[in-house]
N, C-alpha and C positions, 0 to 999 in steps of 0.2 A: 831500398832497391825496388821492393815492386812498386811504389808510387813512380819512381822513375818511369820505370817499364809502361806504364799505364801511361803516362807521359809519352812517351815513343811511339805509343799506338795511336795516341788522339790526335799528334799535334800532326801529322801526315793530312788528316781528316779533316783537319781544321783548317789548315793551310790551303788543302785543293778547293775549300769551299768557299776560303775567301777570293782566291784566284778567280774560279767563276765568277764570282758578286763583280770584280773588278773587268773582267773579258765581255760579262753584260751589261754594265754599264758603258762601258766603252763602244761597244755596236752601239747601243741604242741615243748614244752622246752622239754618237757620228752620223746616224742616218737620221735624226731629228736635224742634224745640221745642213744635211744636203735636201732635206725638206725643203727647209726655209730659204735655200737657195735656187728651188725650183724655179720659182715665177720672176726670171730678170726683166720682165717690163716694168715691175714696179721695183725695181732695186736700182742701186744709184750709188756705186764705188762698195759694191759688196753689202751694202745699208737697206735691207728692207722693213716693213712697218710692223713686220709678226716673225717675230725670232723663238722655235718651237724649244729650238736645243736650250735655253733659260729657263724655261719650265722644266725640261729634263732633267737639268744638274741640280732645281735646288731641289725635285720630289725624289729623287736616291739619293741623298745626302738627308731628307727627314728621316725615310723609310731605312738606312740601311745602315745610316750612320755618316762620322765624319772619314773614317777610314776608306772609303772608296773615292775616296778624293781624285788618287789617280787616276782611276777610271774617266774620272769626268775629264780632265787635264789632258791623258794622252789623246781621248777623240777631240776636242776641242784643238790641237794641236794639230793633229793628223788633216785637221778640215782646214785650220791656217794651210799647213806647207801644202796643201795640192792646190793652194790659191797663188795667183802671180806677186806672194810679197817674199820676204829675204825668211830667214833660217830663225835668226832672231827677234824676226820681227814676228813671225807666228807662235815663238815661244812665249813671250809677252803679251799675246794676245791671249793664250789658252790659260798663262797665271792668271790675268784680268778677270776672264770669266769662272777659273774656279776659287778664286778670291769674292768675287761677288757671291758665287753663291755659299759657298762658307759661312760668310759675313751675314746672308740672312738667314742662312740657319743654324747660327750663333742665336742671332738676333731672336726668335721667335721663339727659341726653347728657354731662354733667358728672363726674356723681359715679359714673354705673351705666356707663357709657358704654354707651348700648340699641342693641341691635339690634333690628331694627322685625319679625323673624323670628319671635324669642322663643324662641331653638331653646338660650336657657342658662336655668339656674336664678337669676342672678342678672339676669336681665330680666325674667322672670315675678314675684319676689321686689321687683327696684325700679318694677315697675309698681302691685303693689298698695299698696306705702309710700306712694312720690310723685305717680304717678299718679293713686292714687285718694283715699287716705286722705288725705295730705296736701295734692293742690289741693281738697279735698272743705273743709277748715277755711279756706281762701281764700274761695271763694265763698258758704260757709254764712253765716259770719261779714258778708261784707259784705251780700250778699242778704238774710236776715232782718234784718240792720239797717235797711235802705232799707226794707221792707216794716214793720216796725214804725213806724220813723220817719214814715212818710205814712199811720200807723194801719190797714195792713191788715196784723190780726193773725191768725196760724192755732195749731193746736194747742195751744190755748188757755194760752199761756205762748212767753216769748222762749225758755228752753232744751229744751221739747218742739220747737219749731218749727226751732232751730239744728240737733238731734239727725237730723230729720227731714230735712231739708235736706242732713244733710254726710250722714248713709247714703243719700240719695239720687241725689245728685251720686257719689258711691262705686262706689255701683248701677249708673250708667249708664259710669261710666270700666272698670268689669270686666265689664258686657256687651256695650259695644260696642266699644273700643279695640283687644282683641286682635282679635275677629274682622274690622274693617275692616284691619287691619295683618298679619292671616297670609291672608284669604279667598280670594286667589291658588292660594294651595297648593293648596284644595278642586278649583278647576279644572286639578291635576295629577294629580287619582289617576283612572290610564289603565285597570291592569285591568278587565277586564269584570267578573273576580269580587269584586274590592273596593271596586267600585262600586255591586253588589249588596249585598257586606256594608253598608255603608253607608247606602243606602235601607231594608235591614229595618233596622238601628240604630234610625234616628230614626221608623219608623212605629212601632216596638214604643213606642219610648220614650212619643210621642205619646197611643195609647193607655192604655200605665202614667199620665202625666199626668192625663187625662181620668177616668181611675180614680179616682186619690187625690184629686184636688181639684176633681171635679165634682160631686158627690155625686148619682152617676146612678142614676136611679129604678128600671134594675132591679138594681141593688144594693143589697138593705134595709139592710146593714151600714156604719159610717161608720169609713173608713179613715182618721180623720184623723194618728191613731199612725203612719200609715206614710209620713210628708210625704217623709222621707229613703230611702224605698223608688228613688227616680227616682237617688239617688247613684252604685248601681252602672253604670247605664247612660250615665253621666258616666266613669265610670273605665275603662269598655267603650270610648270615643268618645278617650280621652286615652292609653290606649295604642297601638290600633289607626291612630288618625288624628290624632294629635299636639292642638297648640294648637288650631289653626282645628275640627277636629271636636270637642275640647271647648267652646270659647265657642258655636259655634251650637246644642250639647244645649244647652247651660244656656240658651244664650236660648230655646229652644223651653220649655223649663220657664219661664222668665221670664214670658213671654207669656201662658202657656195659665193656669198661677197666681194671675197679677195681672188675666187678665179675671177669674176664676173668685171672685178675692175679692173685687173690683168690684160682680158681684152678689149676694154675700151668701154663698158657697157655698166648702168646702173648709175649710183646718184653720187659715184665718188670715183666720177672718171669725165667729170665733166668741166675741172679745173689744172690746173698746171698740175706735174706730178708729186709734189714736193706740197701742194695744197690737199691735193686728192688721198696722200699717205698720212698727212698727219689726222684729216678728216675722218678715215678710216679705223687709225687707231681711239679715236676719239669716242668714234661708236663703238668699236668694241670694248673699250674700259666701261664706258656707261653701260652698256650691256650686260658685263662681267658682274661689276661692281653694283649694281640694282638687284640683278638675280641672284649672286652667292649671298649677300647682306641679307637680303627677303628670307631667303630659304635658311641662313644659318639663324635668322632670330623666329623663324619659326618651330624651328628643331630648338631650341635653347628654348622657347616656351613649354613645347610638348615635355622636352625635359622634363623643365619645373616641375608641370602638370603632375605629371608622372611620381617625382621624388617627393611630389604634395602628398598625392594620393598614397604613397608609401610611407610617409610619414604620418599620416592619417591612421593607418590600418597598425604600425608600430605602435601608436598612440593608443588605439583600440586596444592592441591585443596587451600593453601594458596594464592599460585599466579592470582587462580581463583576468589577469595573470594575478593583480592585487586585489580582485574582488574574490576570486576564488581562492588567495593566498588568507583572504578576512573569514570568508566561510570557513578554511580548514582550521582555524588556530581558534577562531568559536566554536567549533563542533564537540560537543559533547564524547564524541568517539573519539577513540587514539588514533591518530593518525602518522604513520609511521614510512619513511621512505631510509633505501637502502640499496647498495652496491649488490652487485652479481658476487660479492665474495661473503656480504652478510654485513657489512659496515654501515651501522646507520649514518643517515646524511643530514633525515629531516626529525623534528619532532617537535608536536604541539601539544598546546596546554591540555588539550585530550589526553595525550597520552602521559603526560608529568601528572594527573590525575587518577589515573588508574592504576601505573606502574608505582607512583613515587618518585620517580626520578626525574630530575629536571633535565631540560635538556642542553646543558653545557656539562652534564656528566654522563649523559648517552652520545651526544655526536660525536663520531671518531669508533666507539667502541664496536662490541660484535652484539649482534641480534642473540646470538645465542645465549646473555645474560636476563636473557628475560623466559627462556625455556629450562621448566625444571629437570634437574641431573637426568630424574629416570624417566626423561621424554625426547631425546634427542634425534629421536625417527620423523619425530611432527616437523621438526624444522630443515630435516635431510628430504623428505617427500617432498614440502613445498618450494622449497631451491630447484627440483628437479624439474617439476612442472614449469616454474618459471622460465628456468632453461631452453625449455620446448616451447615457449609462445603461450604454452598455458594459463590459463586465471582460474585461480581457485576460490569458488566461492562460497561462503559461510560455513565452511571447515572448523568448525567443533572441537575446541584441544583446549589445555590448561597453561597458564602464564603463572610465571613468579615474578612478584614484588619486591621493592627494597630490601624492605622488613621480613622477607624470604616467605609471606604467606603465599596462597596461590590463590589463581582466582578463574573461574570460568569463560572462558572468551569465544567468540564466533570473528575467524578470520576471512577477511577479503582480501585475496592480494592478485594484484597486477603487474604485468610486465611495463617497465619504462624504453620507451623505445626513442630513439634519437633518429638525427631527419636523416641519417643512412641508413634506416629500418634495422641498428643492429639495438640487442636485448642490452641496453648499460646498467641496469638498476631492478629494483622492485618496487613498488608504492604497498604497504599492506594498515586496512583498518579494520581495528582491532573494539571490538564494541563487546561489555560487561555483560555476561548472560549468568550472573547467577543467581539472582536473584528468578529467573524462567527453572533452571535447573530446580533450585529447591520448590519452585512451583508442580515440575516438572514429575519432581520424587516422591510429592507427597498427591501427587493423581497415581504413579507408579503403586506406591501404597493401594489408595483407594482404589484401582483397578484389580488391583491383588486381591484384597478382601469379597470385593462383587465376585469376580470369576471366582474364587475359592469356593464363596456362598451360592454362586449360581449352579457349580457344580454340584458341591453338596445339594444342593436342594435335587436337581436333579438324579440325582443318587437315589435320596430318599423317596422323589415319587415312584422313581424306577424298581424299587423293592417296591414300595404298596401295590405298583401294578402285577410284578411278578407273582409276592408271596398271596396280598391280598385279593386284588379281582381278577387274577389267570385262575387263582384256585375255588374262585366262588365258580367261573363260567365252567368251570372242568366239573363243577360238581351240578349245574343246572344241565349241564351235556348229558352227564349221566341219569340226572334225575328224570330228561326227557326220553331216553333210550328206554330206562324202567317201567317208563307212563305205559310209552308204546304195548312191553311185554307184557303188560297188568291189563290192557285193556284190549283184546281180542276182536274185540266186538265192536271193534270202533269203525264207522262208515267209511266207504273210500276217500269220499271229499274229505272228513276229520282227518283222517290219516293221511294227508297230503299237504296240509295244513301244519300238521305236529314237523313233519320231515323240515318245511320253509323254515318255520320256527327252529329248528334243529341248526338248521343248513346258516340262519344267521348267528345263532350262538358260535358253532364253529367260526365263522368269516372273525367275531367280535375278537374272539380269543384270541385268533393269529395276529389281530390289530395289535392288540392289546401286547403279544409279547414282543411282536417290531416296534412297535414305540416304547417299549420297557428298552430292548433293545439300544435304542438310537441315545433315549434318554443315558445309558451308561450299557455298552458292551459288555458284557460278561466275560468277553472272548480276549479282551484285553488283560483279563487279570487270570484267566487259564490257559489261554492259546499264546499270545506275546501282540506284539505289535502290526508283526506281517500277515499275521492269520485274520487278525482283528479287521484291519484295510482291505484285505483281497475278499473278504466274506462283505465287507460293506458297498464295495467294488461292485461284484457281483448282483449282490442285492438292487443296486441304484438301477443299473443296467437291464435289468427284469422288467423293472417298474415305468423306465423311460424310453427312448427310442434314441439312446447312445450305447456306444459302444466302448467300451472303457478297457484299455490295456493295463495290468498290473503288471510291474518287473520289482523285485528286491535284489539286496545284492549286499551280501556280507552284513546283513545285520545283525548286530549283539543283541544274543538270549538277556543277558542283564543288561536292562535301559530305565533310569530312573522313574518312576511312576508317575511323576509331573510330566517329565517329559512324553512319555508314550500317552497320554493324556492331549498333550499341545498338540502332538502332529495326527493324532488321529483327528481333534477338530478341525484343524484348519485344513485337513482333507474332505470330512465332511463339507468344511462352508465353502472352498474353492470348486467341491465339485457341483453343489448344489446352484452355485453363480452359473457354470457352464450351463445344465439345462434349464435355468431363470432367464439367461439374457446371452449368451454366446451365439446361441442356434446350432452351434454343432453338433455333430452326428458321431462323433470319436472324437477319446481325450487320452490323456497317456498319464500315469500315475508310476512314478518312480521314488523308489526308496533305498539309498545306499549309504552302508557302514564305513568310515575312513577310519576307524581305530580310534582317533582322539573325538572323531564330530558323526553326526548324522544329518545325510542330506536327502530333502525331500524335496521331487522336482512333481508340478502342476501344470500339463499344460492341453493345450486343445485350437484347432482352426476355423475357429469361430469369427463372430464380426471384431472383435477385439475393440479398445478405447484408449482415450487418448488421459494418459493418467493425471496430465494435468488440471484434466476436468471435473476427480474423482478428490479433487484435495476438499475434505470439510464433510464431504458424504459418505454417511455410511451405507448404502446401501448397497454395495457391494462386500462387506463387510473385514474391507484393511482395518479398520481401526480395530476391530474383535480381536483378526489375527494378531496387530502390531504388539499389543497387548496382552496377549499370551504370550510371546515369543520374549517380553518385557521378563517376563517372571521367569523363563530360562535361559537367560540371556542368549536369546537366539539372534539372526538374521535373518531378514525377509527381501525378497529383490521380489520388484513388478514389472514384468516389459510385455509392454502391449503395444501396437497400433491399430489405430480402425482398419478393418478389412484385412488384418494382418497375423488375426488369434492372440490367444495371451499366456506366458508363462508365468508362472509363481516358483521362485525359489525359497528354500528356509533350508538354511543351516544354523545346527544347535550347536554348541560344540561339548563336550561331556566332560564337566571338573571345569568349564571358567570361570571367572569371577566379575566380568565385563559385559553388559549384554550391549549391543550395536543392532538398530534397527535401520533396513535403509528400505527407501521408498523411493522409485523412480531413478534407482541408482542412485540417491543424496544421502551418506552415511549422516545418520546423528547420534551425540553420543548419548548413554542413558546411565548413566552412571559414572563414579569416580572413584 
């Protein structure tokens, strides 16, 4: 019932719009035919040498179909009965001509198979056979029969008047066919400057016309020798501007020609009328038939060219397609491609390499057999990212094997995007890092033991300096304060002397217990952590021309001793970078407790760097940091720009078992 219905709606819609197809073809079937009935000096029993309405019926019968047949028939009819023949003898005439044009566009979609374009040689070639020449002996033939049969005869004989008829009908299928079937084109030539070409074309042309076959008075000379002079500006029109700019030269020659012979004037009004019509049409065919043939095998070449050239670059980008298809399936990395749902698609000997599995037992399945049970977040993050146009690059996660071991991997994955820019897939390679990992853990090690020992050692000098030479200078203090009260009698310059010597002892001592100090805080293992910083804080701030804000916030009295360790140096070393190479004047030092972590923020408005410049150098000292933060498994984020200051983050977190160090925002992992 509702397809009915849907039915009942459309076919109203359908119907009114073939009605129109058929009411406009039938005007324009009719007023082509009183065209061509315009100029009765050259017609001769209704017989003229350029019949328009032939080119009418057969280009809406390519363009629109066979169904508008009527259209052509009723106006062809309508133009019989307002002529002086009987009832039936115009209905016969209107069968004739849409029989003829039927019959060649039968013909053409048949045997030529046309394109309505005209852009081959053998559609220009089957337009003037069937098209023209052959419905031209359809309509000729039955048309002067009817007109003789009801005694209105012209050119004085049935085969002058046949002759007449089929070059005329001829006439009008190659001046007006092509150009109502390519005229589009004309309203695509966008340059400015070949739009210009174009308009000087046909004015020249115009005038060259008017030239030869108008015989203008003030030309005393009679160009009529030079009828074929207007040819080149046909082949001017057929290279530059294809079909559609050769049919409209030649009909602009058509026109200006056939008035000009009309009144008596130019090189085909100089013979009996019956000589001077067939002459006429004669020129126009060679005209026609020179310039559409020219222009359609020049367009049938540009073709080629063209479908060369793209079969050229097809060619290319296959060879490209299989040279990079040879790189991926040699590359040592797994190379893995896969659906937006996780279904692999592609897989190379890389990755039947590394995973175990070959790949006629991975294509089809899910990505997720290759991520182990207790990691199924690594491959929920990287789907997400893909999702959003994402690429995620050298993302650090673990993979499982056939054989169910695991193995370390560093993935790249990319989005596959199809030529309507939509996400269909992912591409991801998957390269073996574990053998860098245990590289990795056994520098983890060895930076554990240095720092361990660096510190200890610093410990240990840090006592000799407190217990051993704070308490020799405390005793050379006193012993010079003694000297003084023993010696009474000491000159003023002596005694002035003894005070310097005094007054450097002191200065030594305070050296002595700030670098005891720096060397290991005290204050760290009596005061706690925030006492430790805001006294170091402080201190820096004395000594420099910065200004340093301390804030804390919820920090826990119980904080492991390695850890209040970490964040106090890499306080130390981030601040001491500030006045080494920042230039800043104020820095902000923050320290806050979240219950499970402690986070320590470092920053200042300094001239700041570009971190990628800093990869391999220590001299800023990330590697120091990264590496303490290694042994509590902490977190370190750097964000800096030049001219833009720089932050340090570090988060520890308190009881994990994972340390994550990232740099430059690039998490990497440091452990399994």
């Amino acid at each position: 019932m509702a397809q009915a219905a849907e039915k009942v709606r459309i076919a109203p819609r359908a119907v009114g719009k073939y009605l129109a197809q058929i009411a406009m073809v039938f005007a324009v079937q009719f007023a082509a035919g009183k065209l061509g009935e315009a100029l009765p000096i050259i017609n001769s029993g209704g017989i003229g040498p350029v019949w328009p309405a032939s080119g009418i019926a057969l280009s809406v019968l390519l363009l629109f179909g066979y169904q508008v047949w009527p259209g052509v028939a009723a106006g062809a009819f309508l133009l019989a009965f307002l002529s002086p023949i009987p009832h039936i003898a115009a209905a016969v005439y209107a069968a004739g001509t849409t029989l003829a044009a039927l019959t060649a566009a039968f013909l053409l979609r048949r045997l030529v198979n046309f394109c309505a374009s005209l852009s081959r040689l053998r559609d220009a070639l089957g337009l003037i056979v069937f098209g023209a020449f052959g419905s031209g002996i359809i309509s000729a033939s039955i048309g002067v029969s009817v007109l003789y049969g009801v005694h209105v005869r012209g050119w004085s004989g049935f085969g002058s008047a046949w002759l007449i008829y089929w070059l005329g009908d001829s006439t009008g299928v190659l001046l007006v066919t092509p150009l109502v079937l390519t005229f589009p084109n004309l309203l695509r030539i966008r340059p400015r400057v070949r739009i210009a070409e174009f308009a000087v074309l046909l004015l020249l042309l115009t005038v060259a016309c008017f030239i030869v076959f108008g015989d203008l008075p003030l030309i005393p000379v009679r160009l009529h020798v030079l009828a074929f002079a207007v040819l080149p500006f046909v082949m001017w029109a057929a290279i530059r501007f294809g079909v559609s700019g050769t049919v409209l030269s030649t009909l602009i020659i058509a026109i200006i020609a056939t008035a000009e012979t009309a009144f008596g004037r130019g090189p085909f009004a100089q013979n009996t009328p019956f000589t001077n019509a067939v002459l006429l049409d004669v020129f126009f065919v060679v005209l026609s038939m020179s310039g559409m043939t020219l222009a359609a095998a020049i367009s049938e070449r540009e073709q080629a060219e063209r479908e060369r050239e793209q079969l050229v670059r097809k060619q290319a980008a296959m060879e490209e397609r299989l040279r990079l298809a040879a790189i991926v399936e040699s590359s040592d990395d797994a190379i893995i491609g896969k659906d937006m749902d996780g279904i692999i698609t592609d897989w190379n000997k890389g990755a039947e390499r590394l995973y175990g599995y070959s790949a006629g037992e991975m294509i089809g399945l899910s990505i997720s057999l290759l991520v182990p049970p207790d990691r199924p977040d690594d491959f929920a993050e990287i789907i997400t990212k893909i999702k959003q146009g994402d690429t995620v690059n050298h993302y650090e996660t673990v993979g499982q094997k056939k054989d169910g071991t695991r193995v370390e991997v560093s993935l790249t994955v990319s989005p596959i995007i199809d030529t309507e820019g939509r996400i269909v897939g992912a591409s991801a390679i998957a390269r073996d890092i574990t053998e860098r990992k245990l590289a990795e853990e056994a520098l983890l090690e060895m930076s554990g033991r240095l720092i361990t020992a660096h510190e200890e050692e610093r410990t240990r000098i840090a006592r000799e300096l407190h217990d051993d030479l704070s308490q020799r200078m405390a005793l050379l203090q006193i012993g010079l304060e003694q000297f003084e009260q023993d010696m009474p009698g000491l000159s003023s310059n002596a005694r002035q002397q003894l005070h310097k010597v005094a007054e450097v002892a002191t200065e030594v001592s305070s050296d002595i217990h700030d670098l005891s100090r720096q060397l290991h805080p005290s204050k760290l293992d009596t005061l706690g952590l925030a006492a430790a910083v805001g006294d170091f804080c402080r201190e820096l701030s004395k000594r420099h021309d910065l200004q340093i804000e301390f804030l804390h916030h919820d920090v826990p009295r119980q904080i492991p001793k390695d850890v209040t360790l970490c964040l106090y140096r890499i306080t130390q070393e981030a601040l001491q970078n500030v006045v080494k190479h920042s230039g800043a004047t104020e820095a902000t030092v923050e320290l806050t407790g979240h219950g499970d972590r402690i986070d320590l923020c470092i920053s200042d408005s300094g001239a700041g760097f570009s971190p990628e410049s800093t990869k391999g150098d220590t001299g800023l000292g990330l590697i120091s940091m990264r590496e303490r933060l290694r042994l509590v498994d902490g977190h370190l984020a750097v964000e800096s720009e030049p001219s833009h200051g720089t932050r340090i983050r570090v988060r520890i977190p308190l009881g994990s078992t994972n340390a994550q160090v990232t740099i430059d925002g690039k998490a990497h992992q440091a452990g399994a």
